[in-house]
N, C-alpha and C positions, 0 to 999 in steps of 0.2 A: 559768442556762446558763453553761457552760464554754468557751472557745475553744479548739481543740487545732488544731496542725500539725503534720507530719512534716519537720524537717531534717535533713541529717548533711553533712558533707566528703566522704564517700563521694557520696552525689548527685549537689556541686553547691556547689565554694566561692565560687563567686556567684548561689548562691542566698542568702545572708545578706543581701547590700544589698536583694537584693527582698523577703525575709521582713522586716524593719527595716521598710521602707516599707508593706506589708501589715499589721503589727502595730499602725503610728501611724494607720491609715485605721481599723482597729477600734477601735481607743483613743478617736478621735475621734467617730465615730458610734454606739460605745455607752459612754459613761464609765462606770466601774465595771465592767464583765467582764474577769475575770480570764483570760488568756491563756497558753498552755502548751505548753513547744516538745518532740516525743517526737522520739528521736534514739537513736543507737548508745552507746555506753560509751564510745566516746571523743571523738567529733566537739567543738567547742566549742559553748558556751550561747549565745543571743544574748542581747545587751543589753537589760533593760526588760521581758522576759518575766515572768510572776507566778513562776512555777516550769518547775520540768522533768521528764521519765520517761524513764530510758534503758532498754534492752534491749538484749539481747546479736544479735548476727549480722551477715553481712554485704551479705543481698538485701534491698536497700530495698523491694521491693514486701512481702517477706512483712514486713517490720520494722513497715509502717506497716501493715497489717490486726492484726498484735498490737497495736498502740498503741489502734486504732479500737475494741478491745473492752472499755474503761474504759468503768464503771460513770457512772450520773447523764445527765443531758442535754447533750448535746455538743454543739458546732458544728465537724466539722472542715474545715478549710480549706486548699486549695495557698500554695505561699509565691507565687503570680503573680496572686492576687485583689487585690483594691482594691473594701473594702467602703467603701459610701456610702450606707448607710441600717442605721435598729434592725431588728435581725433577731432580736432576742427573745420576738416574737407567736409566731412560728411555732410554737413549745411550747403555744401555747394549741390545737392540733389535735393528734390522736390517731393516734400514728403506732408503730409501730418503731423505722425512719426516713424521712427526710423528703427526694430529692433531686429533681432538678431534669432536667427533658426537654433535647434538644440545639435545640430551638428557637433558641435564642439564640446557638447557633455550630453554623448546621449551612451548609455549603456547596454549592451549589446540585448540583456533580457527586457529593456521597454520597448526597444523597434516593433511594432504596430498592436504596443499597450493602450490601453483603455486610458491611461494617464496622457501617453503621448496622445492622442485625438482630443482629447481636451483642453490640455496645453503645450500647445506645438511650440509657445516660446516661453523665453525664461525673463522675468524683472530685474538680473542682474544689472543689464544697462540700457536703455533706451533714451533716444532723441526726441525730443518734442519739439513742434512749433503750433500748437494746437490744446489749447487749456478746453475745447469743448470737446475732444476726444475721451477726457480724463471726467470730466462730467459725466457723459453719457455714461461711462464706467461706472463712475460712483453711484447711478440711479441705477444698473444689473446688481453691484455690490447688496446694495439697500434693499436688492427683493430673495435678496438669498435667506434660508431660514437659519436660525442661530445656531447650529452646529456647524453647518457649512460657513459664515462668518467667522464662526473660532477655528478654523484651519488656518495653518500655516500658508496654505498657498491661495487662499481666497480672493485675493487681491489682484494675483495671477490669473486667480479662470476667469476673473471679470474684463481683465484686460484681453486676454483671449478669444472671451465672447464677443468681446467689443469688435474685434477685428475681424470676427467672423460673418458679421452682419453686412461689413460691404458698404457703411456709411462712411467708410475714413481712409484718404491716401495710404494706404501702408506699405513702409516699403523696408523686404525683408534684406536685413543684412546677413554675411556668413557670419556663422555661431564660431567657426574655425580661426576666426578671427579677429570677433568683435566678444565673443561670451564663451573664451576657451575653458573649461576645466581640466588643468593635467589630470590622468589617472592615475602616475607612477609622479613620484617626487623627485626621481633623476628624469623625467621629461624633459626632451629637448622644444621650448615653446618662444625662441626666440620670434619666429614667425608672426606670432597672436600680439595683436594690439591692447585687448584685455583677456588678463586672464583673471579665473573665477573660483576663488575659493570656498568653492560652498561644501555644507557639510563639515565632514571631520579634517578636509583640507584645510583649516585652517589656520592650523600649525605649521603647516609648509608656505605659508604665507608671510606667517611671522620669522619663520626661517629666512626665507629672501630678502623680507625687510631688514635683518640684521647684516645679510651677506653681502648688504648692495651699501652698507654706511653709511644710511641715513643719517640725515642732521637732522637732531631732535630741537637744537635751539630756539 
């Protein structure tokens, strides 16, 4: 298994101090996986990565569905996770790919939102063994009209839709334990394999990173 994530400066040039601290939580909870940061043609590399993939364009949602249709077994991951357990069983099950229910970050006023039936999962992390899953993705992406394309989460419905259709192994993991988000910063989430700092958790992210003494070296 493979680590992939999507950065660029176009995104998010603080998204780097969180990717950095993301990459040293995998480092740490699985030694030996090699990690690999996909990005634009120009943005910079981060420090410490195994390697890199760039491609050309400038809408991050489609950039990162090209990147997600590499070949071999994947793990892709947001730069706002904070993994704390092996997550290399998961390949011993028989998938497509492999994500995760919004159990673990679902808020009490979305339970049977118009948001949630549209996307029942979240992109924080997903297992791949299937680059034509990510394909067919990217041709739903491609028929979206350009306001829907400039969303934040368009990348999301595509993957969602993709999964809806019943073309692809899918096979859902718990959100509780693969795509936690605390909702209190004193959350006890030793239990959760990743947790997901999305939103304005992000700062409590960077808090852990600091509490847990990473080596920046």
């Amino acid at each position: 298994m493979r680590v992939g994530f999507y950065l660029s400066e176009i995104k998010s040039a603080t998204g780097y101090v969180l990717a950095d601290a993301m990459v040293h939580s995998v480092k740490k909870a699985m030694p030996g996986v090699e990690v690999f940061q996909f990005s634009n043609e120009t943005s910079g590399i981060l420090h410490g990565v195994s390697g890199y993939f760039r491609k050309e364009g400038k809408n991050t949602k489609r950039l990162r569905l090209e990147h997600y249709a590499a070949a071999g077994d994947w793990m892709f991951i947001d730069t706002d996770c904070w993994v704390q357990g092996d997550l290399r069983g998961v390949f011993d099950q028989e998938f497509d790919i492999a994500i995760a229910n919004r159990d673990g970050s679902l808020l009490e006023q979305e339970i049977g939102s118009e948001f949630m039936s549209r996307m029942p999962h979240n992109l924080g992390v997903v297992f791949s063994r299937c680059p034509e899953f990510w394909e067919f993705a990217l041709k739903v992406w491609d028929a979206y009209d350009d306001p829907t394309k400039d969303a934040i989460w368009s990348d999301q419905l595509a993957v969602c839709e993709t999964i809806k259709t019943g073309k692809f192994n899918v096979r859902v993991l718990d959100g509780k334990e693969f795509n936690l988000s605390p909702m209190k910063r004193e959350q006890f989430v030793d239990g959760a394999k990743v947790l997901h700092y999305k939103g304005a958790r992000k700062v409590w992210m960077l808090e852990r990173a600091r509490a847990c003494l990473i080596n920046y070296d």
